[in-house]
Each structure stands twice: as C-alpha cells, then as structure tokens.
NUVOSE-722822 format. One record per atom (N, C-alpha, C, O): atom name; x, y, z. Coordinates in nm, 4 decimals. Atoms other than C-alpha are relative to their C-alpha. Layout:
NUVOSE-722822
CA,X,Y,Z
...
//
This chain:
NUVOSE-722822
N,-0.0149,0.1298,-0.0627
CA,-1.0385,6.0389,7.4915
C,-0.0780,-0.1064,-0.0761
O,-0.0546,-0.2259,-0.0940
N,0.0616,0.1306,0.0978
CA,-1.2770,5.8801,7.2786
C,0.0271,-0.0686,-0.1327
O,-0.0240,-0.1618,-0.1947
N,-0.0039,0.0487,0.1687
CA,-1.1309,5.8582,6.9560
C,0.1651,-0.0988,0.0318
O,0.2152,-0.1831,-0.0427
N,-0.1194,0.0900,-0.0784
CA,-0.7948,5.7190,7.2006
C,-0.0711,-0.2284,0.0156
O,-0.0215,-0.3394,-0.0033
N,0.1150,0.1391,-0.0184
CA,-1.0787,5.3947,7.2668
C,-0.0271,-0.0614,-0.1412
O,-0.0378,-0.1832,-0.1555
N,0.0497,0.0223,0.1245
CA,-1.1649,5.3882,6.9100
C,0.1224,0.0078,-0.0911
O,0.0875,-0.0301,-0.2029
N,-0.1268,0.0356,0.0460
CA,-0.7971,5.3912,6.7749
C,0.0520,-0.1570,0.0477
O,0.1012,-0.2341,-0.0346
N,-0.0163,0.1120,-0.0563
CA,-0.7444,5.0912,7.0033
C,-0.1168,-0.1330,0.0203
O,-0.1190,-0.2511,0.0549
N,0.0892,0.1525,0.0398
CA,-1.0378,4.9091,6.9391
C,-0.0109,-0.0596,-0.1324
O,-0.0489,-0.1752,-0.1512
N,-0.0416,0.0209,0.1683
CA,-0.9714,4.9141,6.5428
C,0.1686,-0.0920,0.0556
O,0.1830,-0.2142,0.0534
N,-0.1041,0.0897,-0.0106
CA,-0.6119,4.8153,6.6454
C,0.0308,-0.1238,0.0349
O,0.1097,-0.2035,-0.0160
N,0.0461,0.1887,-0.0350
CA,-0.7332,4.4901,6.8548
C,-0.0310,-0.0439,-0.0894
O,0.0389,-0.1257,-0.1492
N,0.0796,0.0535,0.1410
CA,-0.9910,4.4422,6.5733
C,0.1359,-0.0837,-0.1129
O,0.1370,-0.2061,-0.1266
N,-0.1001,0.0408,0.0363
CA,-0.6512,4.4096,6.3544
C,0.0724,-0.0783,0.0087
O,0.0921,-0.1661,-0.0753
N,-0.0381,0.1304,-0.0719
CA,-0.4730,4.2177,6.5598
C,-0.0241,-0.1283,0.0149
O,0.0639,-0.2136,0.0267
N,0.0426,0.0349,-0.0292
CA,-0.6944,4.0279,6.6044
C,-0.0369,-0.1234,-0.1365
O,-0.0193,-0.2437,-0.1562
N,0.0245,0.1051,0.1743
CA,-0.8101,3.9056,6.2291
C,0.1224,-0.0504,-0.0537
O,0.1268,-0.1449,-0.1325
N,-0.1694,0.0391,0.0665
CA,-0.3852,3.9000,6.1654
C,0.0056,-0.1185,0.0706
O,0.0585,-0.1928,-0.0121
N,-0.0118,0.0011,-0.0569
CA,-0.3966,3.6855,6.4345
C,-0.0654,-0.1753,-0.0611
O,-0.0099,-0.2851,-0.0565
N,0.1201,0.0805,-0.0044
CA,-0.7055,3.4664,6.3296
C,0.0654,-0.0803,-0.1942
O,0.0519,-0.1975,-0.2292
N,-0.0578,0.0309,0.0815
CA,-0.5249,3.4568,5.9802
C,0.0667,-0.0537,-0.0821
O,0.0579,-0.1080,-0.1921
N,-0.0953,0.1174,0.0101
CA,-0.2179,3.3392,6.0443
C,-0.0402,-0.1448,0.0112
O,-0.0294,-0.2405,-0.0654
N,0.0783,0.1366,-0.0290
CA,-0.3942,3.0759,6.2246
C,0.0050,-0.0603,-0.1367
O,0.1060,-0.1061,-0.1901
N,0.0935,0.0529,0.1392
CA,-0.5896,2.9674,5.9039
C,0.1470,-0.0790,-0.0875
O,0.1769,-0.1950,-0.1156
N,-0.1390,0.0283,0.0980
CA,-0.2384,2.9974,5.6973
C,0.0526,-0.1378,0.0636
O,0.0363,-0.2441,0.0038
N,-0.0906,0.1047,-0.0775
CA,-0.0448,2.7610,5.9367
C,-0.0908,-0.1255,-0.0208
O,-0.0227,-0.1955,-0.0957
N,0.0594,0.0785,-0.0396
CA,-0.2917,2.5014,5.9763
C,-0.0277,-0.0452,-0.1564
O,-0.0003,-0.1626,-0.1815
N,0.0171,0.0719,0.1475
CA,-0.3838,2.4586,5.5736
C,0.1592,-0.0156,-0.0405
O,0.1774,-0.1192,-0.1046
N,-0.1004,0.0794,0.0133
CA,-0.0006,2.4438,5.5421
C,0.0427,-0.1098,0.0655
O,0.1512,-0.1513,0.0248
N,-0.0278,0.0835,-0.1268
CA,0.0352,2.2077,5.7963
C,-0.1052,-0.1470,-0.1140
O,-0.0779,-0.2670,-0.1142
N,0.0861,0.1019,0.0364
CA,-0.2314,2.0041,5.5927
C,0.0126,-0.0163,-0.1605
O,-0.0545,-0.0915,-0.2312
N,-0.0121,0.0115,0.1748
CA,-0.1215,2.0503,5.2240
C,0.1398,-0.0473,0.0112
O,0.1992,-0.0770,-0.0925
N,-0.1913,0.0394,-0.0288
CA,0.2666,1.9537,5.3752
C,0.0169,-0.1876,-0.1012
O,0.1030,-0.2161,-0.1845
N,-0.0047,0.1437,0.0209
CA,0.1928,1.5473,5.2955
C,-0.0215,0.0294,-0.1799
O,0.0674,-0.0181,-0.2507
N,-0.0353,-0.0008,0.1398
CA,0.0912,1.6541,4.9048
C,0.1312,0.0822,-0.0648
O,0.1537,0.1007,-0.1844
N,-0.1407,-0.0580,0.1000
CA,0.4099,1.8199,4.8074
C,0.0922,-0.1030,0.0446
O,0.1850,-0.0911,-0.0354
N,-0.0982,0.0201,-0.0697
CA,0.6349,1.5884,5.0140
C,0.0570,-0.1234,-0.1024
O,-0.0200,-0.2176,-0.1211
N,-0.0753,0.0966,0.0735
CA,0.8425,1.3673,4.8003
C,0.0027,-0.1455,0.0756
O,-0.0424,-0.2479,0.0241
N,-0.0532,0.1735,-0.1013
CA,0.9487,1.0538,5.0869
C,-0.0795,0.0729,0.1249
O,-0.0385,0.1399,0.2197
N,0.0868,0.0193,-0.0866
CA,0.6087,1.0518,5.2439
C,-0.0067,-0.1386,0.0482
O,0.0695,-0.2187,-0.0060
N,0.0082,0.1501,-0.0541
CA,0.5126,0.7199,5.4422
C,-0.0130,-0.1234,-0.1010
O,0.0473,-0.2307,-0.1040
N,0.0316,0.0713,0.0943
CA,0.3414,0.5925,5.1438
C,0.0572,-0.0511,-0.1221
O,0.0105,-0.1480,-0.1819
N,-0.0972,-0.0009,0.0504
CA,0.6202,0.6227,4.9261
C,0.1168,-0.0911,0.0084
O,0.1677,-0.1737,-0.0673
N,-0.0870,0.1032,-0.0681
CA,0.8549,0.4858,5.1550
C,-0.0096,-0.1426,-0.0046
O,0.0784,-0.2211,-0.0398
N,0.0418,0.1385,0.0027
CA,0.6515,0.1715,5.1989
C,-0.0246,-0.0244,-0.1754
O,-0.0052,-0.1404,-0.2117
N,0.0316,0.0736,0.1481
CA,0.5702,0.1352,4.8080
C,0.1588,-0.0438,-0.0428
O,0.1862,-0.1613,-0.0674
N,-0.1665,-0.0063,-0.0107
CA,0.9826,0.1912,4.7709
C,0.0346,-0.1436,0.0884
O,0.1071,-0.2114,0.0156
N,-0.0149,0.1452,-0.1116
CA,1.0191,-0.1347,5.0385
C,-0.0454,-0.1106,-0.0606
O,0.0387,-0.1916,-0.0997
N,0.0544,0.1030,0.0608
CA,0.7997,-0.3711,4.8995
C,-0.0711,0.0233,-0.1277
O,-0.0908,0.1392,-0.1642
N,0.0828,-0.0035,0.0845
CA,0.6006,-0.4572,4.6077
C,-0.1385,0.0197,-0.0105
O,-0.1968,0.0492,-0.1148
N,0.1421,0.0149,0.0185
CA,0.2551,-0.4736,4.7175
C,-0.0772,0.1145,-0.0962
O,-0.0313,0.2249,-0.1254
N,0.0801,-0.0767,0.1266
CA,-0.0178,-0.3323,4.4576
C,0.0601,0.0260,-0.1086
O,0.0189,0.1190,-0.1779
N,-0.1006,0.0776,0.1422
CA,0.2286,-0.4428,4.1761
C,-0.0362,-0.0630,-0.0854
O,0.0435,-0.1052,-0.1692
//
C-alpha cells in the first residue's frame, strides 16, 4: 500500500510541474506574440500617417 501512495505522489509531482510548465510556455508566448507579428498596432498607425518621418 505504500509504494501505491508513493506511485501517486510522484505522479501528482508530474502533473503537477507539466502543469506549472505549460503555464510558463503559454504565457511567454502570449508575450513574444507582438514581436513576430507583422500588422501590429504600431505598424498599422506608422502605415496611416507619417508621423516620425
């Protein structure tokens, strides 16, 4: 029974860091999205007008 506790507390553990991981992943893509993006805001507006010309 104990090594049943200790199979499933490694498996949370797992879970747990996959979990904590993804997180991490999502959130720095989420924040590196605006440098790859071709027709960002800033773009758009330089594309519109002239200013800093």
């Amino acid at each position: 029974m104990r090594s049943f506790y200790a199979a499933m507390r490694g498996l949370l553990h797992a879970v747990l860091l996959g979990l904590l991981g993804a997180g991490i992943v999502h959130i720095s893509v989420l924040l590196l999205v605006p440098e790859f993006s071709e027709r960002d805001a800033w773009s758009r507006l330089s594309m519109a007008s002239d200013l800093y010309k």
